[in-house]
N, C-alpha and C positions, 0 to 999 in steps of 0.2 A: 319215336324214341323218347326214354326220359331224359328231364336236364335238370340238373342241378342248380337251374336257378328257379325264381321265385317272381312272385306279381312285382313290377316292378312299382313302385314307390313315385305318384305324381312330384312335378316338382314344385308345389305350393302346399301342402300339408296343412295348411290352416283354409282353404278353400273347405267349406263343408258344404257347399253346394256341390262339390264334385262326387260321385257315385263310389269312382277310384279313391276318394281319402276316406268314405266310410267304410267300404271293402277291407284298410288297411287298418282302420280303426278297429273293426269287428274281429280282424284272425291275430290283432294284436290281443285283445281280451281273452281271445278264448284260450293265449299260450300263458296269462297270468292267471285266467283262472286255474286252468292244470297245475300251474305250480303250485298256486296256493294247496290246494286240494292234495296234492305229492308231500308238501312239506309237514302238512296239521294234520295225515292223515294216521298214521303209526301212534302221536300222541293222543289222539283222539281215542281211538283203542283204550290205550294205558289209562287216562284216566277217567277216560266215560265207563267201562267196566269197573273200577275203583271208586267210584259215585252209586250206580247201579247196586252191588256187590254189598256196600260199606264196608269194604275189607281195604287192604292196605295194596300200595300198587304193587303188580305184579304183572309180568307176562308170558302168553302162550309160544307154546313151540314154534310156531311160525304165526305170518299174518294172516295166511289164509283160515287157522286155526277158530278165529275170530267168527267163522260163519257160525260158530256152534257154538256161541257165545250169547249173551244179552244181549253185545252191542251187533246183533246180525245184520238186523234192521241197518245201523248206519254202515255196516261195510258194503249189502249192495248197494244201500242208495250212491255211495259216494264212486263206486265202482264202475257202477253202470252211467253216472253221469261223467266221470271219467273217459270210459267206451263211447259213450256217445259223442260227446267232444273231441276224441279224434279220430273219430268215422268219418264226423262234417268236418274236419279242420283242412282249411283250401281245396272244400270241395268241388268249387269250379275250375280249378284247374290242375285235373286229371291227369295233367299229362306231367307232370314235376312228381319227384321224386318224393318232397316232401309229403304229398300227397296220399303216394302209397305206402311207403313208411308206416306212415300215424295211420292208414286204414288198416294195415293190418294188426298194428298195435291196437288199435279200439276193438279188434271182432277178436283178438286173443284175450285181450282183459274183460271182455264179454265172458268167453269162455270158461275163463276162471270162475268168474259168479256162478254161471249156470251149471256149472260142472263140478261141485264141492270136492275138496277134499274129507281124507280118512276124517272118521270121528275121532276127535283126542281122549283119551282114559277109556278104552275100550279094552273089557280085558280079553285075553286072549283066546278062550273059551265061547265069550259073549259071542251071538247070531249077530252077522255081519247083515248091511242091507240087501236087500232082495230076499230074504229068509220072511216067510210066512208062519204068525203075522211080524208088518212089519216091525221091527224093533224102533226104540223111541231115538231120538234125534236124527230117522234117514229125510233125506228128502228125496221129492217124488221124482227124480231124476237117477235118485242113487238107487232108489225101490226099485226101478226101471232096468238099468242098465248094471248095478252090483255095483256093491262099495268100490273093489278092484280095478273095475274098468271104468268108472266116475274118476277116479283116483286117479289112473295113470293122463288121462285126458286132462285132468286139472293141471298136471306138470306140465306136460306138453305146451298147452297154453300160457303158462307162466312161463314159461324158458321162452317162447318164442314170442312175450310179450315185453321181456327184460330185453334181450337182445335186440329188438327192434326198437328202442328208446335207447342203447348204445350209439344204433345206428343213425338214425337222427340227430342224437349230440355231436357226432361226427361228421354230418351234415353241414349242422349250426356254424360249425368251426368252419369247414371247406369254405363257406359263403361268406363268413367274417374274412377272412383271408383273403380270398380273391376279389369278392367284390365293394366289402364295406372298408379292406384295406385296416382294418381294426385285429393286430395280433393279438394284443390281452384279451380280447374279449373270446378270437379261436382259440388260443391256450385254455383261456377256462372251460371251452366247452370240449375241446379234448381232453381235458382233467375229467369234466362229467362224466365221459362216456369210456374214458378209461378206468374210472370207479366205478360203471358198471358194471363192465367186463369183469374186474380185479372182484368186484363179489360175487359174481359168479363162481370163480373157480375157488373162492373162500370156501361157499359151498361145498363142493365137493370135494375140498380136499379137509373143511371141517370136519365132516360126516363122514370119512375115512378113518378120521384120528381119534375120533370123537371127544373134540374138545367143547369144552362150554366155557362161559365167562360170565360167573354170576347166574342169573336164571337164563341166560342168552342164549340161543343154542345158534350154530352155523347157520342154518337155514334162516332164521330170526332176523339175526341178525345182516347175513348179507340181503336179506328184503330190505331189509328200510333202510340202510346204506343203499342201496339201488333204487327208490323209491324216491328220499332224499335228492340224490344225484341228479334225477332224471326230475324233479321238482324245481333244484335248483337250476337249471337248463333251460326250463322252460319258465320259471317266473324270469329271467332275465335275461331272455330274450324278450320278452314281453315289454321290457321297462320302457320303452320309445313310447308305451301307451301314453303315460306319465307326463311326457315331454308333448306328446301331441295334442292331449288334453289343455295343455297351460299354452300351447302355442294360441289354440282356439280363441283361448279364455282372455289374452293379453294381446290379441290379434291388433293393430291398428289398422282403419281402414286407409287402402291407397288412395292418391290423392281424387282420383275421378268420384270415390263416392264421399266425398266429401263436401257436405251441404255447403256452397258458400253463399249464397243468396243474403242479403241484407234484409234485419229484422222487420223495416218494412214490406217487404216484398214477404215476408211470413203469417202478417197481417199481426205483428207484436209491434206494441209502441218501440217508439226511436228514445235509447236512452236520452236524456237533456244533457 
């Protein structure tokens, strides 16, 4: 069975001889690097297109829109190392929920890369992908399998890649509550994961009314509000890296390793 908890946490944190404090060191990094990566990644977009471009900022209907962009290159890169960070994230222990959580979030946000969405400014007339030859911006996935069915497989992934970083923020929070005894810290991460959720159904009920705001459209916007969320979640929960780093750093030794041997017995003159 799964459990809701997690590796548990030595009780000396500043031992870095212990296997167990760099275990907690390393899956503490990999939830700050996620965040970072969550947080700078929408901006990243906006103005590396705006750099690239020499035009004035501006953004696409959605994020995923961005693969048919200049900036392609950095949305898989950052994508797939995204995916891959929470494929391995507490990969040793398989049997916690966090575990599978974040595996299936990493092989959904896989999916989204390999599985592009529609091309944006396609008119309506224009030879979709799979149409021989193939038309300019398909990739060889979408040449393969048709713009349509690339397309719908890309949602797919995306909804069950948002939802399952709800469900983790929901996690975050159960474990701050029960076990870390910390309520601000589960309230915030129930906030996260209830601003998942809440963009989600922005989504669709944007895309019903079809409202915009500025160049924003629903879908746009509730990504990187979701993205956001689920960045802020995970860089703090990470923050103990911070604290365990400066524990290290500021460590004093106990008294056993404490040289007390006199200068002569060190083979150093005896002050006079």
């Amino acid at each position: 069975m799964l459990t809701n908890d997690t590796f548990p946490r030595p009780a000396d944190m500043a031992d870095k001889s212990d296997p167990a404090v760099l275990y907690v060191e390393s899956y503490l990094l990999t939830r700050t690097m996620v965040g970072v990566i969550g947080i700078f990644l929408p901006l990243a977009f906006i103005v590396g297109e705006a750099y690239f471009l020499r035009g004035g900022v501006h953004v696409r209907g959605s994020i995923s829109a961005y693969y048919h962009t200049s900036m392609q290159d950095i949305f898989v890169a950052s994508l797939c190392v995204t995916g891959f960070l929470l494929v391995t994230y507490l990969s040793g222990l398989t049997k916690t929920k966090d575990f599978w959580y974040s595996l299936v979030a990493g092989v959904a946000v896989l999916g989204v890369v390999f599985f592009p969405t529609w091309r944006p400014s396609v008119s309506p007339g224009a030879p979709r992908c799979g149409a021989t030859p193939m038309p300019d911006g398909c990739s060889p996935v979408q040449q393969q399998l048709g713009e349509a069915l690339t397309a719908r497989i890309h949602v797919s992934c995306a909804v069950i890649f948002i939802l399952s970083l709800a469900r983790i923020a929901f996690l975050f929070a159960h474990r701050e509550k029960e076990h870390e005894r910390n309520a601000r810290m589960a309230n915030f991460q129930k906030v996260c994961g209830w601003v998942i959720v809440a963009a989600v159904v922005w989504v669709i009920v944007g895309d019903l009314l079809k409202i915009t705001i500025w160049e924003l459209t629903p879908l746009y916007l509730g990504e990187v509000i979701s993205i956001w969320a689920f960045g802020a979640s995970w860089l703090v929960k990470g923050r103990d890296l911070r604290g365990l780093l400066a524990i290290g750093r500021h460590r004093r030794p106990p008294p056993s390793e404490v040289d007390t041997r006199q200068p002569s017995e060190l083979g150093e003159p005896t002050p006079a």
